[in-house]
C-alpha positions in Angstrom: 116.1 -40.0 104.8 119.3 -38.0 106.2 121.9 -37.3 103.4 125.5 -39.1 104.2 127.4 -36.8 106.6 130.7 -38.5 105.5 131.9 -39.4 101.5 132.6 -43.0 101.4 136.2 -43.0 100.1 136.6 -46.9 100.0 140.4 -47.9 98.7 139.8 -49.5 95.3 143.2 -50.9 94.8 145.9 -52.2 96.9 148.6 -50.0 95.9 145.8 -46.4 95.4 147.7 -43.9 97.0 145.3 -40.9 98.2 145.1 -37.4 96.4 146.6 -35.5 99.7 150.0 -36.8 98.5 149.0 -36.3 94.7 148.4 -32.6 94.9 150.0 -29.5 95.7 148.9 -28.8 98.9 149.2 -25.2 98.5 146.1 -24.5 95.7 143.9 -22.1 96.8 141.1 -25.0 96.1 142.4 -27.8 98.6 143.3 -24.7 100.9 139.7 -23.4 100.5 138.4 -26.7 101.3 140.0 -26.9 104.6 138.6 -23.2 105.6 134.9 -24.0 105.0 132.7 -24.5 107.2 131.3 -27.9 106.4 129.5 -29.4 109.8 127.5 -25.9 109.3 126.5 -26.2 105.8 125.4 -30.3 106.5 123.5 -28.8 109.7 121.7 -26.1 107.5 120.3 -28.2 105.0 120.3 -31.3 106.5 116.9 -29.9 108.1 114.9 -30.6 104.4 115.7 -33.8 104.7 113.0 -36.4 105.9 114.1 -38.6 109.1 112.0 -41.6 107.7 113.8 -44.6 107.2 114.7 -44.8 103.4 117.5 -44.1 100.6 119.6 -42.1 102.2 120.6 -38.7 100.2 123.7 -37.9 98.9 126.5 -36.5 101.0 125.7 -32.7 101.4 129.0 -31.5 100.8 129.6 -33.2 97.5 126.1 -31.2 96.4 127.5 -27.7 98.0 131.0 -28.3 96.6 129.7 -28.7 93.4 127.4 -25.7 93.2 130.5 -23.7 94.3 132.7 -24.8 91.2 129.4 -24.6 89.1 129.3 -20.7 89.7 133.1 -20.3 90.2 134.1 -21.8 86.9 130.5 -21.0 84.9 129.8 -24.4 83.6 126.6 -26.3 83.6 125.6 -29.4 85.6 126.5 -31.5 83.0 129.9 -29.9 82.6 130.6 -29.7 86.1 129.9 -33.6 86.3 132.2 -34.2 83.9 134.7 -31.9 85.0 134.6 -33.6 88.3 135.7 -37.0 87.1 139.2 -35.6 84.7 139.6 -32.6 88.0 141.7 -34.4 91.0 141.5 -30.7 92.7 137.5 -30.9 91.9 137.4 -34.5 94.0 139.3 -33.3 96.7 136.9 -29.7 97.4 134.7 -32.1 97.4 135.7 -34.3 100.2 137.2 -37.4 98.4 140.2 -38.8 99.4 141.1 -41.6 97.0 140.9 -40.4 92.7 137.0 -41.2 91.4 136.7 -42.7 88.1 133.3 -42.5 87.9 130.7 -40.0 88.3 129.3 -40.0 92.1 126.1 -39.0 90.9 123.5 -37.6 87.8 123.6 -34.0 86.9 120.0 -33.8 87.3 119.9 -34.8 91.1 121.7 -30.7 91.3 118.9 -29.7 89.8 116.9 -32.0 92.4 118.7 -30.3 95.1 118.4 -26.9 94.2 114.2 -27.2 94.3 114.7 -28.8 97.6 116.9 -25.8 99.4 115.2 -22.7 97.5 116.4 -19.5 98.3 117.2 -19.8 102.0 119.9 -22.6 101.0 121.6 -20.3 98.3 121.8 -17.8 101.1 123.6 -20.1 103.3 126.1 -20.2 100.7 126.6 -16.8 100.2 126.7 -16.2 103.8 129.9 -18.9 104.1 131.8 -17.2 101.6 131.6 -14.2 103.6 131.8 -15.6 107.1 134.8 -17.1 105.0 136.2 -13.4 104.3 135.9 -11.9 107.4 137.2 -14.4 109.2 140.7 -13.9 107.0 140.0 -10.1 107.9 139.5 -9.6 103.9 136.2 -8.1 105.3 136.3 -5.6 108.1 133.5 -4.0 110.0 134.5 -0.8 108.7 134.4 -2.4 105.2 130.7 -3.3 105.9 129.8 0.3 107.3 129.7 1.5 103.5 127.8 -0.6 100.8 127.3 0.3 97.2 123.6 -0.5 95.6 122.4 -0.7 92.1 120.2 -3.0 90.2 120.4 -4.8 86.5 118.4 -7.1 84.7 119.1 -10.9 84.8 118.1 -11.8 81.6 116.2 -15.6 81.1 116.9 -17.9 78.8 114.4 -17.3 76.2 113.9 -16.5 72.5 113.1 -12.7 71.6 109.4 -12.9 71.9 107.3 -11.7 68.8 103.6 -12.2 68.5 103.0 -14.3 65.6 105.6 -17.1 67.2 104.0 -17.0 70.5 100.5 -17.7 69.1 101.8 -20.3 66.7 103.8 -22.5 69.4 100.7 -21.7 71.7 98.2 -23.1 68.9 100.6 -26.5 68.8 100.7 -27.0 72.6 96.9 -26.5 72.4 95.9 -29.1 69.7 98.8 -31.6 71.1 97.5 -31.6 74.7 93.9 -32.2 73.3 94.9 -34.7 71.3 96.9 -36.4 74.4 93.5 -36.2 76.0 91.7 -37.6 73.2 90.1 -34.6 72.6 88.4 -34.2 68.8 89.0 -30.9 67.7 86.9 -29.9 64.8 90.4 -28.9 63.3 94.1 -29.0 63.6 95.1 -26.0 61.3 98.1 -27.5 61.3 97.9 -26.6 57.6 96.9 -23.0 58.0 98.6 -21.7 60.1 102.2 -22.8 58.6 100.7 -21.3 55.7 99.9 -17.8 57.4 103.2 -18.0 59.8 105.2 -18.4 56.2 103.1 -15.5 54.4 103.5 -13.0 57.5 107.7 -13.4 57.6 107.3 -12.5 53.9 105.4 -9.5 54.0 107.1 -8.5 57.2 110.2 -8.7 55.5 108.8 -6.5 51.9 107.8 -3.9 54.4 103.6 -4.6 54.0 102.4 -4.9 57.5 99.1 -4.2 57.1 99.1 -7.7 55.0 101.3 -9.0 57.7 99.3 -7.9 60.4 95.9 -9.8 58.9 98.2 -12.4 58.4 98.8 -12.3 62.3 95.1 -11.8 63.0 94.4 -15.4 61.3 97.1 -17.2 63.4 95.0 -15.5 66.4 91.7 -16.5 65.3 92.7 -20.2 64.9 94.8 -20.2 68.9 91.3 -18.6 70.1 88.9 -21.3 68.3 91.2 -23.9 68.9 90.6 -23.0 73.3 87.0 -22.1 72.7 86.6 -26.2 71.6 88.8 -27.5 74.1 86.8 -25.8 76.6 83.8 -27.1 75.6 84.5 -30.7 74.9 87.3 -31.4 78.2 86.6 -31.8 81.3 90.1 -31.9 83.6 90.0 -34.7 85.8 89.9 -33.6 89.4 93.4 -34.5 91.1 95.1 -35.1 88.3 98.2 -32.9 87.9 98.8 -33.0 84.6 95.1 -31.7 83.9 95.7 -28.7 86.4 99.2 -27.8 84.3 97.4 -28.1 80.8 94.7 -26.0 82.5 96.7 -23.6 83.6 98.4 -23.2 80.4 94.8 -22.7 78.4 94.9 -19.9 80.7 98.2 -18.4 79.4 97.5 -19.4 76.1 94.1 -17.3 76.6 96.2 -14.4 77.3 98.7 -14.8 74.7 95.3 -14.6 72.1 93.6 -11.6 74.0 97.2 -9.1 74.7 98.1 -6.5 72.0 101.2 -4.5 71.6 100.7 -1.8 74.5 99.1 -4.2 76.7 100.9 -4.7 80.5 101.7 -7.8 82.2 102.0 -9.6 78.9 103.2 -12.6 78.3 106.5 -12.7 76.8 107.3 -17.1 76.9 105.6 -19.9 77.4 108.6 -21.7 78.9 108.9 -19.0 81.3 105.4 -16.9 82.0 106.9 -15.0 84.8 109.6 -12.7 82.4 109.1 -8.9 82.7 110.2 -6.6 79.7 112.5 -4.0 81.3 114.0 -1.0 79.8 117.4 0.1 82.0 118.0 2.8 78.7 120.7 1.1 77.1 121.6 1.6 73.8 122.7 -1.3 72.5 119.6 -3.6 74.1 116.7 -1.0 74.5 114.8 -4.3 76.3 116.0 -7.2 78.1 113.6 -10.0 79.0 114.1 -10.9 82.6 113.6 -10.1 86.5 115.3 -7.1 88.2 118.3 -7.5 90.8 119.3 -5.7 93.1 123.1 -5.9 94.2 124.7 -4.7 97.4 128.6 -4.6 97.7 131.1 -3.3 100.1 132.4 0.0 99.0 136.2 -0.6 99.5 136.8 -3.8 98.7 134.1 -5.0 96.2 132.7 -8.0 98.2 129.1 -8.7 97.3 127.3 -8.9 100.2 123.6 -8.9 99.5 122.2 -9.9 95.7 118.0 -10.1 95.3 115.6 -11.0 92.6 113.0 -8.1 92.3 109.8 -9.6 90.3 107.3 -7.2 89.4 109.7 -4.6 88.0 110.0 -2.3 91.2 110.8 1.3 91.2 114.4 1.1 92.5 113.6 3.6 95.4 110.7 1.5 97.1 113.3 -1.9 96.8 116.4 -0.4 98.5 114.7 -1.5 101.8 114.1 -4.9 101.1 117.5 -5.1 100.1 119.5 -3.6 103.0 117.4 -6.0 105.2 119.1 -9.0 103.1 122.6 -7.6 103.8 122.1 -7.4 107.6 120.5 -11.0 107.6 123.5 -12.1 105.7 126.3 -10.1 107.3 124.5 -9.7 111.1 125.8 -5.5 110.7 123.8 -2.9 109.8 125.6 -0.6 106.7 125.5 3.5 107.7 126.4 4.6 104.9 124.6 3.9 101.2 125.5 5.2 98.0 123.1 4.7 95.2 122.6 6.2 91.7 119.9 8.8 90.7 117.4 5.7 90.2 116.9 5.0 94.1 115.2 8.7 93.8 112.0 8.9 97.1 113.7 6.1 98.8 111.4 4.4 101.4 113.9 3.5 103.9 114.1 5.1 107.6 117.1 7.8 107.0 117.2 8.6 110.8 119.1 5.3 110.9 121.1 4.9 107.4 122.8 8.3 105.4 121.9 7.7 101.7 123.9 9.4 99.2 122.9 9.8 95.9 125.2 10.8 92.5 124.6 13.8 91.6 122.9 16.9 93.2 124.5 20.1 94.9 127.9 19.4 95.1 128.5 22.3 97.8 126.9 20.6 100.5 129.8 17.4 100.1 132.8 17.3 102.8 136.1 16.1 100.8 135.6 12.6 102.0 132.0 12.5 100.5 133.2 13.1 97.5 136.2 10.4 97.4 133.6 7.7 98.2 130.8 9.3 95.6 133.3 8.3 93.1 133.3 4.7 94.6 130.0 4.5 93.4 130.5 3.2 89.7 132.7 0.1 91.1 129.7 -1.8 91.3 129.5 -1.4 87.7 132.3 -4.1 86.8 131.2 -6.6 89.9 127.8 -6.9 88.1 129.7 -7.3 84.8 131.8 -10.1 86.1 128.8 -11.5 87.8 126.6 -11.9 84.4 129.9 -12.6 82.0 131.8 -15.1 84.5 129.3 -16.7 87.0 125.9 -17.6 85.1 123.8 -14.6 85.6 123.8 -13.3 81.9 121.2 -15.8 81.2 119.4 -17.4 84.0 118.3 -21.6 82.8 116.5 -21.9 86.4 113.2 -22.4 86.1 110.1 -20.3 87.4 110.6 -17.5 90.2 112.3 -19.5 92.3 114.8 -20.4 89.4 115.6 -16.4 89.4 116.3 -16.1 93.2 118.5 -19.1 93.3 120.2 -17.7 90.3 121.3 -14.3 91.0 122.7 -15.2 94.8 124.5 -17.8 93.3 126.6 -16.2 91.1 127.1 -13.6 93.9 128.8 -16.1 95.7 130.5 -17.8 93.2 132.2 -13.6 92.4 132.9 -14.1 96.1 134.4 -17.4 96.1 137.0 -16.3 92.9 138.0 -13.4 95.3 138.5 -16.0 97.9 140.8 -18.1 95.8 142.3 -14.9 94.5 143.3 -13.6 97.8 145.0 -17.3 99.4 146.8 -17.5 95.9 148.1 -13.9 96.4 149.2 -15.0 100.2 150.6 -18.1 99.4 152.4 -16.7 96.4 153.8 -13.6 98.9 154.9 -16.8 101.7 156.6 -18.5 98.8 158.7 -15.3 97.7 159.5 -14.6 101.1 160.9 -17.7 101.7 163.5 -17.9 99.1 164.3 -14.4 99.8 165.5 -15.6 103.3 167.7 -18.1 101.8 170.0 -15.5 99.9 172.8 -14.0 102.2 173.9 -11.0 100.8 171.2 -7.8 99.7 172.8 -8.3 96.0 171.2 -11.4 95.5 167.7 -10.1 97.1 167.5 -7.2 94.8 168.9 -9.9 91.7 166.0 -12.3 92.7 163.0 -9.2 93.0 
């Protein structure tokens, strides 16, 4: 069924008084809430919604409200919960009127909501925030003529992968699922294969690895026995979807037994099978564990304006197209000018129609102004940083691809959204100052109070 297009607000007490005569009226979050776009954003993903009669969904805006502060303030779902209940500026972004006491809903049903909107919904909120900006003229057309691109790694959530753990915590999802199916294995090796985990971690540690490494081999042999028997002896039942996820994971599993150190496309977590190993030549991490981004921001004033998961480790040149065709669907211009690094080398993009200029090269050939906004370049570098450090894209806790899209456009807008806040406490701030200027009658007292 429909979500609720209204918040019931319902006075709990006779003498409640409502949170519009609570607050300051002048914070840039109960002054943001009155610039958003709501009816869109209920429009926009009121169309996943079923029209069946049933249990209606909750109210839309409380869901995209939420999101916002999630990425704004970097908190969790269950922190953003519980920040909503002891936040009166939280209750009134999102749409109540009277103070909440209680919790309007479970932190999992964000989770819920996220799987139902995917990556056109996270979109639709990175598009408001900068409908939002240009609107307030903090974006111009001429601001959206030159973009910035680069990419990073959004790294997942997962422990540094190392062979002998991956086979051991593969062998103990293996014999649990059989013995949830009431499958008899001929043997557990629970026993044995603490034993050889414990053994390798000590000769790893002394320096032996050729002891280690046998040590490894026997964790190995058990994980590919252990498959071999529940091959022969299961049979999944047809329809069931627990017996197609356990099958699937004797698949990974397979592959976690067969891949060896210079292997590609290896497997690198069973939580998340989809992380690549990237190398970006840092060096204080010479890998992350992740997916590729790529980032797209204006090149005055730093707004991001395009952010998109790359999985399967593209070379940056061949994903600079894909990427400037996100900005012009979120932005409805088309950028002319694009400055990129030495990494976007054999670009695959039409350059009758966009001028891509890359760091570096023959310096000769560059007009004055060229060379101003070449040095604009490395201001994407901080806008990532603040990205991963201040709006949940060091380490992405979505699940599965689609985890990794939703992800990395969410933090975009929630960088977007602080800017937003930043720039209506900066005006309000200037309205204030120029008001008690006004009151003073003589200069003296103008200068005294600056």
């Amino acid at each position: 069924m429909k979500p609720k297009k209204t918040i019931e607000t319902l006075q709990q007490g006779l003498f409640q008084s409502r949170l519009d005569s609570q607050l300051d009226m002048k914070h840039p979050l109960v002054t943001l809430a009155g610039e958003f776009d709501w009816n869109f954003l209920e429009e926009h993903f009121g169309a996943n919604y079923s029209p069946e009669p049933s249990r209606p969904g909750l109210p839309t805006r409380l869901l995209v409200a939420l999101t916002y502060l999630k990425y704004l303030r970097n908190l969790s779902d269950e922190s953003v919960v519980e920040e909503f209940i002891e936040n009166s500026y939280f209750q009134y972004f999102c749409g109540y009127e009277f103070f909440q006491i209680k919790a309007p809903l479970h932190p999992t049903s964000l989770g819920k909501w996220r799987k139902r909107f995917g990556e056109e919904g996270a979109e639709a909120l990175l598009i408001e925030t900068i409908k939002l900006a240009i609107k307030k003229d903090l974006i111009t057309e001429k601001d959206l003529e030159k973009v910035i691109v680069d990419t990073t790694v959004q790294e997942k959530a997962i422990a540094f992968p190392t062979d002998i753990k991956l086979c051991s915590d593969a062998l103990d999802k293996v014999v649990a699922g059989a013995q949830e199916r009431k499958v008899k294995l001929r043997q557990s090796y629970k026993r044995k294969k603490k034993k050889a985990v414990r053994a390798y971690g000590t000769l790893k540690h002394g320096g032996n690895h050729k002891m280690a490494a046998k040590e490894l081999k026997k964790v190995r042999n058990y994980l590919g026995r252990s498959i071999r028997d529940v091959r022969r002896k299961w049979t999944p039942i047809a329809g069931d979807p627990s017996d197609k996820g356990f099958a699937q994971f004797l698949d990974i599993a397979e592959r976690i037994c067969n891949q060896r150190r210079k292997d590609k496309n290896k497997i690198y977590s069973l939580w998340a099978p989809e992380v690549e190993c990237i190398g970006k030549g840092k060096a204080h991490k010479k890998y992350e564990f992740g997916v590729k981004v790529s980032f797209i921001t204006t090149a005055k004033s730093n707004w991001i304006v395009g952010a998109k998961a790359l999985h399967g480790n593209p070379y940056d040149g061949h994903s600079l197209k894909d990427a400037i065709e996100q900005t012009e669907k979120l932005t409805g211009y088309s950028p002319k000018d694009i400055y990129v690094d030495k990494g976007y080398k054999g670009v695959t993009i039409d350059l009758s129609k966009y001028d891509v200029h890359m760091s570096g090269g023959k310096k000769e050939y560059r007009t004055r102004a060229m060379t101003k906004w070449m040095k604009r370049r490395q201001a994407i570098e901080p806008v990532i940083g603040h990205a991963k450090n201040d709006h949940r894209m060091d380490r992405n806790f979505l699940h599965e691809i689609r985890g990794d899209q939703i992800n990395c456009i969410l933090a975009a807008a929630g960088f977007n959204l602080k800017k937003l806040i930043r720039a209506f406490f900066v005006s309000i701030f200037l309205e204030d100052i120029l008001a008690e200027m006004s009151s003073f009658s003589r200069p003296r007292d103008v200068l005294r109070a600056a």
